[in-house]
C-alpha positions, 0 to 999 in steps of 0.5 A, a space after each residue: 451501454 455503460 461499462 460497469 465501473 470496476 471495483 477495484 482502484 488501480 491508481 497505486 501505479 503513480 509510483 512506488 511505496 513513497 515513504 520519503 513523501 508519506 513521511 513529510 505529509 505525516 508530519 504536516 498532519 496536525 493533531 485534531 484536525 480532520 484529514 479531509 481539511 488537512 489534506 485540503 490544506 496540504 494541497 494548497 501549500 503545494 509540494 515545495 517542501 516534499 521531495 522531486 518525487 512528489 512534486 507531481 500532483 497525481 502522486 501526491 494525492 494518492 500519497 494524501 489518500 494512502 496516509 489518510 486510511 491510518 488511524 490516528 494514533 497509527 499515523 502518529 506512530 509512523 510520524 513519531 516512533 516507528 524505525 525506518 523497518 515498520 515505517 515501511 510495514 506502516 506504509 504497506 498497510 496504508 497502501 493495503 487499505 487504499 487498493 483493495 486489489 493490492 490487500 487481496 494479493 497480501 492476504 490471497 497470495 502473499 500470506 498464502 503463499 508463505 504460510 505453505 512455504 512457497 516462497 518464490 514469488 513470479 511475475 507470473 504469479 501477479 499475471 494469473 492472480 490479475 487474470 482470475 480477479 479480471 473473470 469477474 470484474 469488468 473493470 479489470 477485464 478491460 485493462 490494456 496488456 501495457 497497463 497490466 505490466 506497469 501495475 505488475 511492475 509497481 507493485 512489485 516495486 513496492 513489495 521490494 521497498 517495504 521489505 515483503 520481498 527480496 531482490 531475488 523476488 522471495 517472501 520474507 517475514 514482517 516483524 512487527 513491534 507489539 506495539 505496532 501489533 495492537 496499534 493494527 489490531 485496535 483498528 482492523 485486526 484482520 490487516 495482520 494478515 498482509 505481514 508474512 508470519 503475523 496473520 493467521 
């Protein structure tokens, strides 16, 4: 009997927020093109022009994966206009977009856990969250201890380099532009909720 495929992509564990590389692949991206056939293309260049982090393929193309769930004007902005702070809040919602499992912890735990002032955030916070998720999916009941511990140790990684938590592991607000704001609510106004004091 096959085992039911998890809904869940759980890949964001090649690395962390990578905006460095997310950066140089932004600005590769040429207008009009589409990016099934700017990704195509990026790839076959290689990655001689990214930095070492980059330079292993499997990370790479989730970076490809995670740029291409931006709008256009919205990766236009990241490439052009954003400071290095919402460069990172742009590359969060990117990451959001691309791992429905992360988008689930921003808006489940994170928005929630912020809005009630709770702003301590565990690791044991991720296990039961993972753990509650993995009742009704399958595919996420299967997932190794080991495993579990390398996507709870990235993501948490990746909240730390977006700016959502501080060293000490506490919730910190995302201040977004207003026209990061409407550049977000233009394409998908419920992604505010992934920024702690944004989302309703």
């Amino acid at each position: 009997m096959m085992s039911t495929v998890s809904k869940y992509r759980m890949s964001f564990s090649v690395g962390g927020l990578m905006l460095n590389e997310s950066l140089v692949i932004a600005h590769a991206y040429q207008p009009g093109e589409s990016w099934a056939s700017a990704r195509e293309r990026l790839l076959a260049q290689g990655a001689s022009s990214l930095p070492k982090l980059a330079s292993q393929t499997r990370a790479l193309r989730e970076v490809y994966d995670r740029i291409g769930y931006l709008s256009d004007a919205e990766r236009q902005y990241l490439s052009d206009d954003a400071d290095r702070a919402e460069q990172q809040a742009m590359m969060w919602l990117a990451i959001c977009r691309t791992y429905r499992f992360v988008y689930e912890f921003a808006v489940e735990v994170i928005n929630e856990r912020y809005q009630s002032w709770r702003l301590d955030l565990g690791l044991e916070v991720f296990d039961r969250f993972l753990a509650e998720k993995a009742e009704r999916d399958p595919g996420l009941a299967e997932l190794s201890p080991s495993t579990c511990a390398k996507l709870r140790q990235v993501l948490f990684r990746i909240l730390r380099e977006s700016g959502l938590i501080s060293v000490e592991g506490r919730i910190q607000p995302i201040w977004l532009s207003g026209r990061m704001k409407r550049l977000i609510e233009e394409n998908s106004p419920a992604d505010l909720q992934i920024f702690p004091g944004n989302g309703g």
